[in-house]
N, CA and C atoms of all chains as a GROMACS GRO file, in nm:
protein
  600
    1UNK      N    1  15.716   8.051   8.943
    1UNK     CA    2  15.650   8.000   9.061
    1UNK      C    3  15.564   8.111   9.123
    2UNK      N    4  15.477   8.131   9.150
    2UNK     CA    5  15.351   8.172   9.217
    2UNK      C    6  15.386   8.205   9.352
    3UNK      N    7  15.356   8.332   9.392
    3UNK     CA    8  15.422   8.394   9.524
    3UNK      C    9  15.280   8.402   9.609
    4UNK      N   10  15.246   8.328   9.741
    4UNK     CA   11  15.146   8.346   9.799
    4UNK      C   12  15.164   8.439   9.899
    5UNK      N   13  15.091   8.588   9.901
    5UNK     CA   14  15.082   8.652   9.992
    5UNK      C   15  15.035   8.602  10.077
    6UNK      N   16  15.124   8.624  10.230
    6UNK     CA   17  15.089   8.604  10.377
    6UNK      C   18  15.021   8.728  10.433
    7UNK      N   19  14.892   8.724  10.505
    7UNK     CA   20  14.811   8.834  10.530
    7UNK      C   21  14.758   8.732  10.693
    8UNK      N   22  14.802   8.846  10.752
    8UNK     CA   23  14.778   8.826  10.928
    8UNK      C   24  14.654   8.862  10.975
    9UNK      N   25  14.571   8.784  10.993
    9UNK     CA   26  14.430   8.844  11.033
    9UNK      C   27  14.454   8.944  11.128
   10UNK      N   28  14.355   9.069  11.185
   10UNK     CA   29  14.349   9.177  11.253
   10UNK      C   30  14.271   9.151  11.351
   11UNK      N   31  14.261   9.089  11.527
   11UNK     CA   32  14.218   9.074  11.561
   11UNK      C   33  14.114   9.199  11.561
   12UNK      N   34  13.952   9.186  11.590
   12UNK     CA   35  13.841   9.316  11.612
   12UNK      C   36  13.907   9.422  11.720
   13UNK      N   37  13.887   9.539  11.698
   13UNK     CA   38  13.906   9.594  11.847
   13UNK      C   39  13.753   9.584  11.952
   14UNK      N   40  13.868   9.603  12.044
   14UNK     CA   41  13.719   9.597  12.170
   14UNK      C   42  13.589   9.640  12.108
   15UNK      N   43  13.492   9.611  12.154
   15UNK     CA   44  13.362   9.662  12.110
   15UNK      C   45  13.309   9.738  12.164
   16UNK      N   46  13.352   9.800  12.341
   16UNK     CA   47  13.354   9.878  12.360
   16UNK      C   48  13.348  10.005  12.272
   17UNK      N   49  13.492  10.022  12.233
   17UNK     CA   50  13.562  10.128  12.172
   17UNK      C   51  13.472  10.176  12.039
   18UNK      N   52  13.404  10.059  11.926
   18UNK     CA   53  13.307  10.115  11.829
   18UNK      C   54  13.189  10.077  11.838
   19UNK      N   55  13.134  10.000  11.926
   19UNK     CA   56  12.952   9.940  11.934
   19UNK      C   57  12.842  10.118  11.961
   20UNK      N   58  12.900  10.200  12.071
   20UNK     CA   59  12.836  10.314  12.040
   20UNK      C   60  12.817  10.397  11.916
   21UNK      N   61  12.905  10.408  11.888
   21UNK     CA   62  12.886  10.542  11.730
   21UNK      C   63  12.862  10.440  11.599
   22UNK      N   64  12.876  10.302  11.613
   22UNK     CA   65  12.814  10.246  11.494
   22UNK      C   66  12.662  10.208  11.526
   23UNK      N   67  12.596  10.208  11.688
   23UNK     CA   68  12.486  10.234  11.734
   23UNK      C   69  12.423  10.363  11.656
   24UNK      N   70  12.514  10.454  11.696
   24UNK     CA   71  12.425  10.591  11.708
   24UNK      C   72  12.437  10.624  11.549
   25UNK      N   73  12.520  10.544  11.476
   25UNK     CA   74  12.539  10.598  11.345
   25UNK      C   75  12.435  10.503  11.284
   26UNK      N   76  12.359  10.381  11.306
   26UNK     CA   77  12.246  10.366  11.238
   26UNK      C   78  12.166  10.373  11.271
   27UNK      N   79  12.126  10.417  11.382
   27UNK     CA   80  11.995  10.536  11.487
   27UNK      C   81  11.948  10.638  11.381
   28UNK      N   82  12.082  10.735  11.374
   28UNK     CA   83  12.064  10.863  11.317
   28UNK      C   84  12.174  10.867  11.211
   29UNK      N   85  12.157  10.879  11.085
   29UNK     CA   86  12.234  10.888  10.966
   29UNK      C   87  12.316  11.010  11.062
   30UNK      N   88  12.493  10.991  11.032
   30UNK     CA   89  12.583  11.048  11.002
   30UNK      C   90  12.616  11.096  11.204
   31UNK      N   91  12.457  11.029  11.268
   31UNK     CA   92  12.511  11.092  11.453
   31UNK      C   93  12.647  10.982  11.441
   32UNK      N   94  12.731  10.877  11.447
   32UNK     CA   95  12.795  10.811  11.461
   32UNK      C   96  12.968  10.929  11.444
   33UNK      N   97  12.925  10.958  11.329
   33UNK     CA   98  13.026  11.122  11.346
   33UNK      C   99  13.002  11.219  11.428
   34UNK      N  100  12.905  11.291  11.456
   34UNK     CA  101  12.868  11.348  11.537
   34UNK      C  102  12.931  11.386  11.637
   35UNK      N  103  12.906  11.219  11.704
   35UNK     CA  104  12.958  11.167  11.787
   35UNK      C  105  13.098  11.168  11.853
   36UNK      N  106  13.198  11.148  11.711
   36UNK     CA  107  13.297  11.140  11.703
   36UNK      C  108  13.385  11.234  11.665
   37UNK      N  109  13.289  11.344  11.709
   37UNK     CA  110  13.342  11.531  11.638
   37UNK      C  111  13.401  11.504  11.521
   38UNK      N  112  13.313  11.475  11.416
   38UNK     CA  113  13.340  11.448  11.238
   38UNK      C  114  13.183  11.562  11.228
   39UNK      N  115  13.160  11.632  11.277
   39UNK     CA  116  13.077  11.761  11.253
   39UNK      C  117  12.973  11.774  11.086
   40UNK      N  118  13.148  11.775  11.036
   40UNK     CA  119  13.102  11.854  10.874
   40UNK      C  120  13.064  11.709  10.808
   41UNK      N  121  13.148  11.619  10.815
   41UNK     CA  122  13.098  11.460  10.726
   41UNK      C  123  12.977  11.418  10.815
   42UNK      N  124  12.933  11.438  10.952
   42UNK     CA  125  12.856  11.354  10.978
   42UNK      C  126  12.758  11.464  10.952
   43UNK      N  127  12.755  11.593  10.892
   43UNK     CA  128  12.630  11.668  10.828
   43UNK      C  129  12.569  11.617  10.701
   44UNK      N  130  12.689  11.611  10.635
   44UNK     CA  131  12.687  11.565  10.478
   44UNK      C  132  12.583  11.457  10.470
   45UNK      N  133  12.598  11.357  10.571
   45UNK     CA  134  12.569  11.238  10.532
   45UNK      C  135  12.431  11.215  10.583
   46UNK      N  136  12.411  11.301  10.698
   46UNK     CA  137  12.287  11.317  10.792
   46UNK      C  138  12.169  11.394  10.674
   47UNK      N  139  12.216  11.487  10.571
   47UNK     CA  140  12.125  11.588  10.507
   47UNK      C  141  12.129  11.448  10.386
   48UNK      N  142  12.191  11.366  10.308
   48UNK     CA  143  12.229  11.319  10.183
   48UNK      C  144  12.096  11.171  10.251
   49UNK      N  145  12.146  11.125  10.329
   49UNK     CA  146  12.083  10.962  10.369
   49UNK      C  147  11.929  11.034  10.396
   50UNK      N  148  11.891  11.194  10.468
   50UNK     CA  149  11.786  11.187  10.480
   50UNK      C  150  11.688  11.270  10.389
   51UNK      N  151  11.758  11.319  10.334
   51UNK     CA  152  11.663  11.349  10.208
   51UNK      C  153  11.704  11.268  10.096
   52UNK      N  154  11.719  11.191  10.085
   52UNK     CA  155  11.725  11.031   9.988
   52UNK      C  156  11.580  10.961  10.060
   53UNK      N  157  11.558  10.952  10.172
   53UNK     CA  158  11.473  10.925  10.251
   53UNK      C  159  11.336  10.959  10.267
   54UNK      N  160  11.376  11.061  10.225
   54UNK     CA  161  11.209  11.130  10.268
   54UNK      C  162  11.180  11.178  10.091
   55UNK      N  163  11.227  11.163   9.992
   55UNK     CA  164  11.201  11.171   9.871
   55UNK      C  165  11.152  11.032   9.832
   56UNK      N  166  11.203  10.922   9.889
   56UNK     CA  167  11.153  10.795   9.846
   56UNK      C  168  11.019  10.795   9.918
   57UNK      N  169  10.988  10.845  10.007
   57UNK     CA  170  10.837  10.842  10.086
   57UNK      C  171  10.764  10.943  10.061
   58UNK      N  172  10.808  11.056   9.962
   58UNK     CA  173  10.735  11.127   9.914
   58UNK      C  174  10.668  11.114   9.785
   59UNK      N  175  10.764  10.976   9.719
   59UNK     CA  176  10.731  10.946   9.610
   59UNK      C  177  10.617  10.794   9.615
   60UNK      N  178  10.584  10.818   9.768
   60UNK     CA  179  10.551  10.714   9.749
   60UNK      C  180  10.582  10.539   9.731
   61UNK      N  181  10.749  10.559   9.806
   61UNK     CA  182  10.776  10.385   9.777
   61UNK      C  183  10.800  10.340   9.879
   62UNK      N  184  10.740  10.206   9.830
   62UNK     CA  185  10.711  10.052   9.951
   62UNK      C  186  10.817   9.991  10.053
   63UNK      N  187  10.788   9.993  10.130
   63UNK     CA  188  10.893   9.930  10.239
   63UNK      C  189  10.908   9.775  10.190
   64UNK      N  190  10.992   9.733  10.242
   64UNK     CA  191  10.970   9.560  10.144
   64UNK      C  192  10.984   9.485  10.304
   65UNK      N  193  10.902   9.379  10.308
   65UNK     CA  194  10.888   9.301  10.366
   65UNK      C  195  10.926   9.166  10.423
   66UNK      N  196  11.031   9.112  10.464
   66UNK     CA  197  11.127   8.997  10.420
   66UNK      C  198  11.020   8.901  10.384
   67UNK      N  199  11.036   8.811  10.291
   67UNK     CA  200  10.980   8.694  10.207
   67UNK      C  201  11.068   8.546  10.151
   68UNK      N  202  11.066   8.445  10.179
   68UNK     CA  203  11.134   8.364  10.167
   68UNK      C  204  11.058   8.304  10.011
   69UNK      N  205  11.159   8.227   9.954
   69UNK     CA  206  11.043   8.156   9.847
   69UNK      C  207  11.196   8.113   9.753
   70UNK      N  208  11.193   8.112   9.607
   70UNK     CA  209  11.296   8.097   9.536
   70UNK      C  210  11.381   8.206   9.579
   71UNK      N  211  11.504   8.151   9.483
   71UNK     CA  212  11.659   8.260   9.563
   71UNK      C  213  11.584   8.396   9.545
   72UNK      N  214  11.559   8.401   9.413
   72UNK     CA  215  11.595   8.575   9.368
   72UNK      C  216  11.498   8.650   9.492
   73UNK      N  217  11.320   8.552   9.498
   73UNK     CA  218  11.280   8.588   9.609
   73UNK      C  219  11.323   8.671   9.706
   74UNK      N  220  11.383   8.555   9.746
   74UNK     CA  221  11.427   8.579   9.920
   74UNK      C  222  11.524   8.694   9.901
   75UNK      N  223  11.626   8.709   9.825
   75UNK     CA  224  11.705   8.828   9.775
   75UNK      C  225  11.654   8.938   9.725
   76UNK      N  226  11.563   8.991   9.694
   76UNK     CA  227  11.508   9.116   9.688
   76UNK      C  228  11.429   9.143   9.791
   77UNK      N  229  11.329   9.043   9.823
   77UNK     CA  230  11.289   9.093   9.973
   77UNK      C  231  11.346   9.088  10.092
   78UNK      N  232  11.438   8.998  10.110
   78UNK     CA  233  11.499   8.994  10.253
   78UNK      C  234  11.624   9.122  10.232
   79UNK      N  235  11.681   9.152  10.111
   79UNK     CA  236  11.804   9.250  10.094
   79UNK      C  237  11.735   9.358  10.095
   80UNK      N  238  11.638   9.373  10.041
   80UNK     CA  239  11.558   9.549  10.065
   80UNK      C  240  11.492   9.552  10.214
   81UNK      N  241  11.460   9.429  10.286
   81UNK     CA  242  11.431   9.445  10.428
   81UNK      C  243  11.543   9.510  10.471
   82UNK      N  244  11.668   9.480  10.453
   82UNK     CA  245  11.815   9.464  10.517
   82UNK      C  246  11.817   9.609  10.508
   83UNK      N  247  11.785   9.638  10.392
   83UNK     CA  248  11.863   9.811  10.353
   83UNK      C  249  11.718   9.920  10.411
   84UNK      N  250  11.578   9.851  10.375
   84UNK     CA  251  11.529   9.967  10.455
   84UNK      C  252  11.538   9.986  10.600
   85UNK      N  253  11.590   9.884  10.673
   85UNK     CA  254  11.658   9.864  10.823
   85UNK      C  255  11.718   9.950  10.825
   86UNK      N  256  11.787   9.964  10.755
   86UNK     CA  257  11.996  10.035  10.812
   86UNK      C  258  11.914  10.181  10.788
   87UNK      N  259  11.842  10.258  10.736
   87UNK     CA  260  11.830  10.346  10.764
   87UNK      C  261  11.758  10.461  10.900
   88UNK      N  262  11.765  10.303  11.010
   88UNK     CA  263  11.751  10.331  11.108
   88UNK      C  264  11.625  10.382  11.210
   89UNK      N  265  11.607  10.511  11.252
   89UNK     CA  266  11.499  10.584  11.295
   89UNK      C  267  11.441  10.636  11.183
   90UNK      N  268  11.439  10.623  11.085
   90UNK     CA  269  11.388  10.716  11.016
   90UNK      C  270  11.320  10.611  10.953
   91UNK      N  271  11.328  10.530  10.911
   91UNK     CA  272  11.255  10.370  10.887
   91UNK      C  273  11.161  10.290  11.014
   92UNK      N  274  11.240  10.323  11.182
   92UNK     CA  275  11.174  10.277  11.228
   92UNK      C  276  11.023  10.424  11.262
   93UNK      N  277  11.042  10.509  11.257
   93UNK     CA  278  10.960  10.617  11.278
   93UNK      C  279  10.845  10.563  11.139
   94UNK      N  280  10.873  10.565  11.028
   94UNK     CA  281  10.815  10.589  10.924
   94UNK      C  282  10.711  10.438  10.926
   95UNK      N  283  10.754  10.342  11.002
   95UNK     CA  284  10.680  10.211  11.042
   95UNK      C  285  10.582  10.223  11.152
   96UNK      N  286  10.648  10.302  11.202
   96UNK     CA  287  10.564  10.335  11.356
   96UNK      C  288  10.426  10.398  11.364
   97UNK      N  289  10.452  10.527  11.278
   97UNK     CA  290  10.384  10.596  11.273
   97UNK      C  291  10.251  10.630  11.122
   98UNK      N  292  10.314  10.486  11.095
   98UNK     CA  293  10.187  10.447  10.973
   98UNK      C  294  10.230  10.503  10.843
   99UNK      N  295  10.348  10.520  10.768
   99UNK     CA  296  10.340  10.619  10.683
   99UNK      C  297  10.442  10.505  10.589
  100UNK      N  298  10.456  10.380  10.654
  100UNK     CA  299  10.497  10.244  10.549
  100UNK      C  300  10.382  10.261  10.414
  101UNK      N  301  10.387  10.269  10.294
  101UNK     CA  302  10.297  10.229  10.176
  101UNK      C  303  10.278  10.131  10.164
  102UNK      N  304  10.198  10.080  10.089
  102UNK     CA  305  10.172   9.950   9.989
  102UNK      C  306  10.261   9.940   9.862
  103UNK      N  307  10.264   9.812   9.809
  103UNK     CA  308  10.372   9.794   9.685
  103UNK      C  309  10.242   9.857   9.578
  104UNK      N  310  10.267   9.954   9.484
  104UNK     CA  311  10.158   9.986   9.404
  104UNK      C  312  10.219   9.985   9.242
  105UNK      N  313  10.170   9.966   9.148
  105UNK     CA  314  10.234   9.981   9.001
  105UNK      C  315  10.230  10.125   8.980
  106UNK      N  316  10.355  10.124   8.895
  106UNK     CA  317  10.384  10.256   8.897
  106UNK      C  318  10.560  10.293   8.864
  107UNK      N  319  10.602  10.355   8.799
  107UNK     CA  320  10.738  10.400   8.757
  107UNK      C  321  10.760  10.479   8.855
  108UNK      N  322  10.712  10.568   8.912
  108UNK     CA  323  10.752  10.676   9.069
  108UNK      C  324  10.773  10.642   9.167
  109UNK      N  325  10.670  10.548   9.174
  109UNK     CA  326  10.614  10.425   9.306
  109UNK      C  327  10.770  10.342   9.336
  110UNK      N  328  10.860  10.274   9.208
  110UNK     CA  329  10.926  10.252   9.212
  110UNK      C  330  11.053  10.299   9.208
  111UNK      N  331  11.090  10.408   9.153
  111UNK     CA  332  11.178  10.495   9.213
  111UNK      C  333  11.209  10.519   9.375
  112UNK      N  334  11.062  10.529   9.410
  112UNK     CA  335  11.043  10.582   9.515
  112UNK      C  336  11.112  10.461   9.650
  113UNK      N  337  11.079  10.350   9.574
  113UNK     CA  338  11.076  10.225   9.670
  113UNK      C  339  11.275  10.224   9.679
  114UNK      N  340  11.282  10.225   9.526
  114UNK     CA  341  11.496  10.221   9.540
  114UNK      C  342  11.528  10.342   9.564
  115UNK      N  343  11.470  10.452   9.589
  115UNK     CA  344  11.525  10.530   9.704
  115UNK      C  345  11.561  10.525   9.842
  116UNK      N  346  11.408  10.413   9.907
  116UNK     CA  347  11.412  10.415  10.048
  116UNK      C  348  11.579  10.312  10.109
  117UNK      N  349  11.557  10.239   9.981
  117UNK     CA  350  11.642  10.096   9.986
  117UNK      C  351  11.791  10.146   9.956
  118UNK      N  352  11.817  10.283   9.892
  118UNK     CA  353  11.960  10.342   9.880
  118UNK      C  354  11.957  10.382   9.988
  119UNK      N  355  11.869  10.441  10.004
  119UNK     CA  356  11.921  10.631  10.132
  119UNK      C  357  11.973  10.463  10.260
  120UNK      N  358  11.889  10.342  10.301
  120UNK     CA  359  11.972  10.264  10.366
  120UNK      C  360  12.125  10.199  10.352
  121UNK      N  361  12.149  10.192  10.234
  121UNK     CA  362  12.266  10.202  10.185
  121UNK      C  363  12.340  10.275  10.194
  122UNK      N  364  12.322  10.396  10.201
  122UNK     CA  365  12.410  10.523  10.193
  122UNK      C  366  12.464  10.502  10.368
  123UNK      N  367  12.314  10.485  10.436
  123UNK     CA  368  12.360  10.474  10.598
  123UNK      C  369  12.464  10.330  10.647
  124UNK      N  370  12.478  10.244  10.575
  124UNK     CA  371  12.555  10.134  10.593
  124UNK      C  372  12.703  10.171  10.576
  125UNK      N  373  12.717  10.249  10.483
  125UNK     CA  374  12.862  10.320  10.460
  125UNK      C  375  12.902  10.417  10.548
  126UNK      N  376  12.830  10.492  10.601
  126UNK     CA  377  12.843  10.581  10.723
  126UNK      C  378  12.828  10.485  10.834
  127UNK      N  379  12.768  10.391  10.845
  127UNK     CA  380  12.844  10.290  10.956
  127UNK      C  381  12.975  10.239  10.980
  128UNK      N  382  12.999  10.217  10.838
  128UNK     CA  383  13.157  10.150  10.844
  128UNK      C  384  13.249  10.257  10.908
  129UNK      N  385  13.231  10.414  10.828
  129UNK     CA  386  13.349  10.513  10.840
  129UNK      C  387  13.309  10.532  10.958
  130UNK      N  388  13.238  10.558  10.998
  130UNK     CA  389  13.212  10.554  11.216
  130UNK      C  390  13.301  10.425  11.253
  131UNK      N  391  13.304  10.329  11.191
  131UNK     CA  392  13.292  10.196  11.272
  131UNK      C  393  13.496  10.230  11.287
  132UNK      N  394  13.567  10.293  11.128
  132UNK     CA  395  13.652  10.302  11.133
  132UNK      C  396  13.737  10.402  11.196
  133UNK      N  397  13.661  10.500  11.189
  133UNK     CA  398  13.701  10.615  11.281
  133UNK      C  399  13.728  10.608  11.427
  134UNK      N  400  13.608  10.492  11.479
  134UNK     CA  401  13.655  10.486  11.645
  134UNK      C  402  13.745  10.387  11.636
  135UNK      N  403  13.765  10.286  11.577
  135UNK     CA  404  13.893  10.220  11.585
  135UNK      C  405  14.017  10.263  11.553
  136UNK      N  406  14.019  10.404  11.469
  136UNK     CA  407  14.132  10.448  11.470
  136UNK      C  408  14.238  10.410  11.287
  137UNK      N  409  14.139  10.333  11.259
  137UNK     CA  410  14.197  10.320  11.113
  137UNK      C  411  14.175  10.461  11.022
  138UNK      N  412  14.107  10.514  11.055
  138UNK     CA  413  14.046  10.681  10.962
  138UNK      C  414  14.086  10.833  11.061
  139UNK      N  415  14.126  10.905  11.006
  139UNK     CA  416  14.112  10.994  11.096
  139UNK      C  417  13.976  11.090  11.106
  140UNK      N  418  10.128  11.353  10.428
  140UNK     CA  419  10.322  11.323  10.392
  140UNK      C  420  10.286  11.402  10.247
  141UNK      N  421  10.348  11.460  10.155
  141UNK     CA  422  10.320  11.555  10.043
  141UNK      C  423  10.342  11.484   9.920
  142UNK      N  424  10.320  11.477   9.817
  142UNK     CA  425  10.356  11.338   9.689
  142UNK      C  426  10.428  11.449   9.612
  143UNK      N  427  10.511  11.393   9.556
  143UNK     CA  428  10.608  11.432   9.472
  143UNK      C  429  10.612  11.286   9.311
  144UNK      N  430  10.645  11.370   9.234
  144UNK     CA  431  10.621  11.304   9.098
  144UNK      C  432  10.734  11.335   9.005
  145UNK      N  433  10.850  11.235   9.043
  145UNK     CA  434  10.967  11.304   8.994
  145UNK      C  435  10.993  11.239   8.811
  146UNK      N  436  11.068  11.300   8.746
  146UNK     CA  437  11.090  11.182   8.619
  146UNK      C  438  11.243  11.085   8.647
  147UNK      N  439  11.235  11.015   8.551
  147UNK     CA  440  11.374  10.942   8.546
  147UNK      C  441  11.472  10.989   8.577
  148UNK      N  442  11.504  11.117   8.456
  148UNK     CA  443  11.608  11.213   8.483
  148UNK      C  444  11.645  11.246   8.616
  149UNK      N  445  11.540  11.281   8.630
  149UNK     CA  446  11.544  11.406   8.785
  149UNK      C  447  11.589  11.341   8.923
  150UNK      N  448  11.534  11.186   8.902
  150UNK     CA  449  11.514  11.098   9.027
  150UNK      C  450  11.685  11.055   8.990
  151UNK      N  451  11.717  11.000   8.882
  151UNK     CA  452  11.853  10.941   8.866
  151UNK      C  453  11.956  11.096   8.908
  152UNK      N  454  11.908  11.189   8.843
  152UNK     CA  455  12.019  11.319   8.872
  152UNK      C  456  12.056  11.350   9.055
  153UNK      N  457  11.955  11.324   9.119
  153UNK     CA  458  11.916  11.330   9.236
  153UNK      C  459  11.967  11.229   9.324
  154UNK      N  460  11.960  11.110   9.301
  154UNK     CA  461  12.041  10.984   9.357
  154UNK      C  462  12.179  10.982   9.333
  155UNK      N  463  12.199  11.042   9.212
  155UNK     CA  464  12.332  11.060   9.199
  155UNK      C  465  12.424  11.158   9.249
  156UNK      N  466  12.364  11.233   9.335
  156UNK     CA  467  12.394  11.365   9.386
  156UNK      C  468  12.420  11.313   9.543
  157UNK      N  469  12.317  11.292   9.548
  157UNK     CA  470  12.313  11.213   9.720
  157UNK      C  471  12.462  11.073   9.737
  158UNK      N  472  12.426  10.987   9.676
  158UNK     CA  473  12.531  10.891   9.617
  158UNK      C  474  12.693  10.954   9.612
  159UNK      N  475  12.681  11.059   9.528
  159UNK     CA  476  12.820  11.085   9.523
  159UNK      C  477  12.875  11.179   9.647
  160UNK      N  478  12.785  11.235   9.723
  160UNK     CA  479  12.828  11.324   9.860
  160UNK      C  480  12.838  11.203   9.952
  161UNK      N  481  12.818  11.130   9.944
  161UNK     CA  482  12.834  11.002  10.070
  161UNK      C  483  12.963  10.881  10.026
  162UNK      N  484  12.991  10.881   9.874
  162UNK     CA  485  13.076  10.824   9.849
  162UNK      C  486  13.221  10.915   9.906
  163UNK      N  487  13.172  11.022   9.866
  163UNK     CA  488  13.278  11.110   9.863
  163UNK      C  489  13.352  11.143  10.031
  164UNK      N  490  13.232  11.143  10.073
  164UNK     CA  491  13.257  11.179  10.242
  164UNK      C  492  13.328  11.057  10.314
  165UNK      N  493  13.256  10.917  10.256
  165UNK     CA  494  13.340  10.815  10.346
  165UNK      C  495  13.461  10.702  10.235
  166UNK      N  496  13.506  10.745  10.136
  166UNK     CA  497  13.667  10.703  10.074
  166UNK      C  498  13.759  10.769  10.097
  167UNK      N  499  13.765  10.839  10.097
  167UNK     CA  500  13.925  10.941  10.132
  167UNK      C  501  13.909  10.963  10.261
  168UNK      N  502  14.091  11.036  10.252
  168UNK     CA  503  14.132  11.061  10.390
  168UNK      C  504  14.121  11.233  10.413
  169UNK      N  505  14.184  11.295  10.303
  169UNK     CA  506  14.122  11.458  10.312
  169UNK      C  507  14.016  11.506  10.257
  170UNK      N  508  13.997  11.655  10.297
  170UNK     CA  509  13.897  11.710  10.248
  170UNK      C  510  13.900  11.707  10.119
  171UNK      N  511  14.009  11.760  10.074
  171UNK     CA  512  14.084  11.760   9.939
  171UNK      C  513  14.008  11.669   9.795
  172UNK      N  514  14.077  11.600   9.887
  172UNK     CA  515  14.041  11.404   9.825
  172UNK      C  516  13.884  11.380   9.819
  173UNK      N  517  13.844  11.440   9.920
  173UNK     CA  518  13.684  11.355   9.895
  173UNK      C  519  13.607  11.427   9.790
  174UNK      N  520  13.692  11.584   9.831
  174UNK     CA  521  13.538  11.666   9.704
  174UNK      C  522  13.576  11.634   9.582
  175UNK      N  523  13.731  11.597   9.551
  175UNK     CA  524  13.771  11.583   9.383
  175UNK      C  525  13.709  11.427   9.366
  176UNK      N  526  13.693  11.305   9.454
  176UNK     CA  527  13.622  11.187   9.412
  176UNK      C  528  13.518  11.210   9.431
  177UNK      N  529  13.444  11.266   9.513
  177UNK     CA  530  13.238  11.283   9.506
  177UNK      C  531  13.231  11.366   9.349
  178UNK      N  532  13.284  11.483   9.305
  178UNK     CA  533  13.284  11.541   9.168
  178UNK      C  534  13.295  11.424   9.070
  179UNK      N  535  13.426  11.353   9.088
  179UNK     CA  536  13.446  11.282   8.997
  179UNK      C  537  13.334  11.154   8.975
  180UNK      N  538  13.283  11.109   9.129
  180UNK     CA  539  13.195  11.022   9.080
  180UNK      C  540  13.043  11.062   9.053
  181UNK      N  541  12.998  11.222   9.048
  181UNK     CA  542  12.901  11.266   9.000
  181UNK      C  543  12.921  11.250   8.875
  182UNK      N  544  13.047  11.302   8.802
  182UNK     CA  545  13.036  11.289   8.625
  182UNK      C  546  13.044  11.166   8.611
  183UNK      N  547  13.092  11.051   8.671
  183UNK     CA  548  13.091  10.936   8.613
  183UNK      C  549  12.943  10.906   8.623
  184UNK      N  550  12.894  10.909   8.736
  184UNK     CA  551  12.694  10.914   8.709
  184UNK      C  552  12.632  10.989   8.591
  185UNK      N  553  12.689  11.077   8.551
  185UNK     CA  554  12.605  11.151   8.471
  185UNK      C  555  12.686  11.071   8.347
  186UNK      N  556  12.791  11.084   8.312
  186UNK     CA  557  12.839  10.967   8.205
  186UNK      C  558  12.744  10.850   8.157
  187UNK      N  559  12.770  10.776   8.302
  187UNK     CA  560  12.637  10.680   8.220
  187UNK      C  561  12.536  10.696   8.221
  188UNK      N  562  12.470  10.752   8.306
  188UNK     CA  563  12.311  10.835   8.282
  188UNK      C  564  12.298  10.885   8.088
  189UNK      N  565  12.383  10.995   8.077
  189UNK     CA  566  12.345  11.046   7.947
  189UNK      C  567  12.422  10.863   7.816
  190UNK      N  568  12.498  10.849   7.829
  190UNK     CA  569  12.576  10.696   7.780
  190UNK      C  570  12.467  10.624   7.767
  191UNK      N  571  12.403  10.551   7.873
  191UNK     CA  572  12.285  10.508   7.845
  191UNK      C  573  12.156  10.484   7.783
  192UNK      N  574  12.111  10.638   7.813
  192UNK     CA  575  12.029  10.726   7.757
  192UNK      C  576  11.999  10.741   7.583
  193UNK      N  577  12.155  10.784   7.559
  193UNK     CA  578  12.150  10.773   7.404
  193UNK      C  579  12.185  10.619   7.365
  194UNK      N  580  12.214  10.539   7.401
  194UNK     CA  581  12.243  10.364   7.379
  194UNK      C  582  12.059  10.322   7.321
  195UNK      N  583  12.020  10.400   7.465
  195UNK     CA  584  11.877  10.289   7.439
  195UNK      C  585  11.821  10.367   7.342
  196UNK      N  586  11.851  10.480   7.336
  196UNK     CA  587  11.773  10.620   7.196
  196UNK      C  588  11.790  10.549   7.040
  197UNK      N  589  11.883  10.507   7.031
  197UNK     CA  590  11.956  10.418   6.932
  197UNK      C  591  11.922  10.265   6.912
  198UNK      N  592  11.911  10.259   7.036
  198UNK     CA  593  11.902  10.050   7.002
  198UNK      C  594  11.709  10.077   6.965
  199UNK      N  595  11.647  10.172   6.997
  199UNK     CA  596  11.523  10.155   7.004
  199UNK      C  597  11.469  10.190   6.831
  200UNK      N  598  11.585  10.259   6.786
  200UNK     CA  599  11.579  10.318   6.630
  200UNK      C  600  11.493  10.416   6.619
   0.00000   0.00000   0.00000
């Protein structure tokens, strides 16, 4: 017979307690530690998310634009919107201040583009460990 | 902004570097722990990087 694990949902904690440093942690790669006197990890992650960052814009790659249309569509452009988001100021600076590219052909061009779309990735994971740290699940 | 012109190698060696200091920093609980899994998941990058590498060297004849 088949044993069904019982698993107790976790109510959220206040939002108080993590809405700042998961703020400030996708503001500024790795400030969410900072924040949270995590010093040495929120360096790591601040030097790793932003030179992932500025190598993808040195190489030249495209910000992606959300686009609706067939699935895969909407899933590469709305998911690379998602991820060049999360990398925060440094995405919104790089929009701001004109230095978004065009989609261009090219093997570098494209490197360049799944760089911008990791180094946001990289910052989504440094959201969580902020997110977990002020709640107290991480030390 | 300055252009840079990286190759495959260099760009994959490079992501994988970045990748594994951020994996490494937010799975574990010690210091301990994170540098032996960011190491460990650098060679597993470079594993399949070079794995790969010679796969397609081969399937291409």
């Amino acid at each position: 017979m088949a044993t069904k694990a019982i698993t107790t949902k976790q109510p959220l904690p206040p939002i108080k307690l993590w809405a700042p440093a998961v703020g400030v942690a996708w503001l500024i790669p790795g400030g969410g530690h900072f924040m949270l006197k995590r010093t040495g990890r929120g360096g790591l992650i601040f030097v790793s998310v932003t030179a992932m960052f500025l190598l993808g814009l040195m190489m030249r790659g495209a910000m992606f634009q959300p686009q609706t249309g067939d699935i895969l569509t909407t899933l590469i452009y709305c998911g690379g919107f998602i991820g060049d988001l999360s990398s925060g100021l440094l995405y919104l600076l790089t929009t701001w201040l004109g230095y978004a590219q065009p989609d261009v052909a090219g093997h570098v061009h494209d490197y360049g583009t799944k760089f911008l779309v990791g180094a946001g990735l990289l910052n989504i994971l440094g959201m969580v460990d902020a997110f977990e740290i002020a709640t107290g699940k991480k030390s | 902004m300055p252009k840079m012109n990286l190759s495959h190698f260099e760009a994959a060696l490079l992501f994988a570097l970045f990748t594994s200091i951020v994996l490494g920093v937010v799975t574990k609980k010690t210091d301990h722990d994170r540098l032996r899994y960011g190491l460990r998941s650098f060679a597993y990058f470079m594993a399949a990087l070079f794995g790969l590498a010679w796969l397609m060297h081969f399937g291409h004849g």
